[in-house]
C-alpha positions as CSV (number, residue, x, y, z in Angstrom):
1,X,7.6,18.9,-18.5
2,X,6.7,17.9,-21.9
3,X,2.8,18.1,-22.4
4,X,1.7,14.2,-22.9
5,X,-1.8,14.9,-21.9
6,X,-4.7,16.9,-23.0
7,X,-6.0,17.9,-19.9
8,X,-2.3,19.0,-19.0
9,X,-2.0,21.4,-21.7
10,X,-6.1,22.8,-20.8
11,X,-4.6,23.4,-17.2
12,X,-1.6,25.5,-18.0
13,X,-3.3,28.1,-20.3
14,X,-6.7,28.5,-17.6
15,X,-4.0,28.8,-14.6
16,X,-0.4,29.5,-15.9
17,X,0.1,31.0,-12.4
18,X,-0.7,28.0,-10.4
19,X,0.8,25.7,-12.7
20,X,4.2,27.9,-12.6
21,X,4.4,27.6,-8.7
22,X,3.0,23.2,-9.0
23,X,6.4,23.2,-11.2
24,X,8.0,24.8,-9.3
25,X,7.6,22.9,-6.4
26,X,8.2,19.6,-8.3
27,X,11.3,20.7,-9.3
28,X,12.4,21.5,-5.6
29,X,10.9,18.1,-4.5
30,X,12.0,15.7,-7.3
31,X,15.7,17.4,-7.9
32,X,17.0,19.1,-4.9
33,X,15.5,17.4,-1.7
34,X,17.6,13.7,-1.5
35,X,20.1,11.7,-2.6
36,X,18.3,9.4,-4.6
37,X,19.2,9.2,-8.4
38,X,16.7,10.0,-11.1
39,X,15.9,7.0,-12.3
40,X,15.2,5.8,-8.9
41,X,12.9,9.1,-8.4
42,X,10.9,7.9,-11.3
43,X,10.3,4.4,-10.7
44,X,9.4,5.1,-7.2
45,X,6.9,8.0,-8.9
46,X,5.8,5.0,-11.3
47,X,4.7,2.7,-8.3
48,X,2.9,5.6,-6.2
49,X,1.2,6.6,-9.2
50,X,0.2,2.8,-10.1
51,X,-0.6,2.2,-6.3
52,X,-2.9,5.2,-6.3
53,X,-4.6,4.1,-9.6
54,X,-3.5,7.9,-11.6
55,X,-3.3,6.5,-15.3
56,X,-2.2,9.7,-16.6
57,X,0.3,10.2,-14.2
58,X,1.4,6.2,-14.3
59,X,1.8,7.3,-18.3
60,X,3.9,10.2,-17.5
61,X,5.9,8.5,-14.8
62,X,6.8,5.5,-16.8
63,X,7.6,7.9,-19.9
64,X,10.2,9.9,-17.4
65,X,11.8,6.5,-16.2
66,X,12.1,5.5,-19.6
67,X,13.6,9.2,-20.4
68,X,16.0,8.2,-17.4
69,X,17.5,4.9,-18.1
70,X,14.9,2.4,-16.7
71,X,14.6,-0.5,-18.6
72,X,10.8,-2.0,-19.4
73,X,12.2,-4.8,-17.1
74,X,12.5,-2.5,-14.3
75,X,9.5,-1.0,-14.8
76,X,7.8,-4.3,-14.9
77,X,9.6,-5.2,-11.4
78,X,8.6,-2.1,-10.0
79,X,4.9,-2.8,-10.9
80,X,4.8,-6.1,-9.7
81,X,6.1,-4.6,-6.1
82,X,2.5,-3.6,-6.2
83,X,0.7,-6.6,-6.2
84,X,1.1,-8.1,-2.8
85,X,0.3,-4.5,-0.9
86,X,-2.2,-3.0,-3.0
87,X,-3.7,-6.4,-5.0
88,X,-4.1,-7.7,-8.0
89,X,-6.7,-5.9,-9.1
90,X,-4.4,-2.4,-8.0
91,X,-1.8,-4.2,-10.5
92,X,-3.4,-4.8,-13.0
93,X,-4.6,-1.9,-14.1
94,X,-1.0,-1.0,-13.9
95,X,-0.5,-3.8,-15.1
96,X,-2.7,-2.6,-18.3
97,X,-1.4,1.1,-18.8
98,X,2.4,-0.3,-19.7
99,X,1.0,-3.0,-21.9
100,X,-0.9,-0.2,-23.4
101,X,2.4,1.9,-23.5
102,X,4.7,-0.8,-24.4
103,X,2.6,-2.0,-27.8
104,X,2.7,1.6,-29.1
């Protein structure tokens, strides 16, 4: 995974191990447990993330759905799928981390 964040890049030289074996696992999880395509994987990644209020990884999951063929439109649908079971106030700040994204 490419290093987007400071506190990413912090983590991996304090505990390469544990950071090795957290890869590891994504890998497994993300690549070779489903059917679901990758572009699927990372929108779905996108909402939890946005649901759950993670900015970094909302940043990181938009930037790898992006990577894999979503459009900013679908990224934007997937967002808004937030609204009605997490609230508004959930969304927005979503909501506010691609705006953020998308003006850069």
């Amino acid at each position: 995974m490419k290093d987007i964040h400071d506190a990413l890049k912090q983590f991996k030289r304090e505990f390469p191990e544990v950071y090795k074996a957290h890869e590891a696992l994504g890998k497994k999880v993300h690549e070779e447990s489903g059917p679901l395509p990758e572009k699927t994987r990372w929108l779905i990644k996108a909402a939890v993330s946005g649901a759950s209020s993670h900015r970094l990884a909302l940043e990181t999951h938009i930037t790898k759905a992006r990577e894999a063929g979503a459009t900013d439109a679908e990224i934007m649908h997937t967002l808004l799928l937030l609204m009605q079971t997490t609230g508004f106030p959930t969304f927005m700040e979503a909501y506010s981390v691609f705006e953020n994204m998308r003006a850069k």
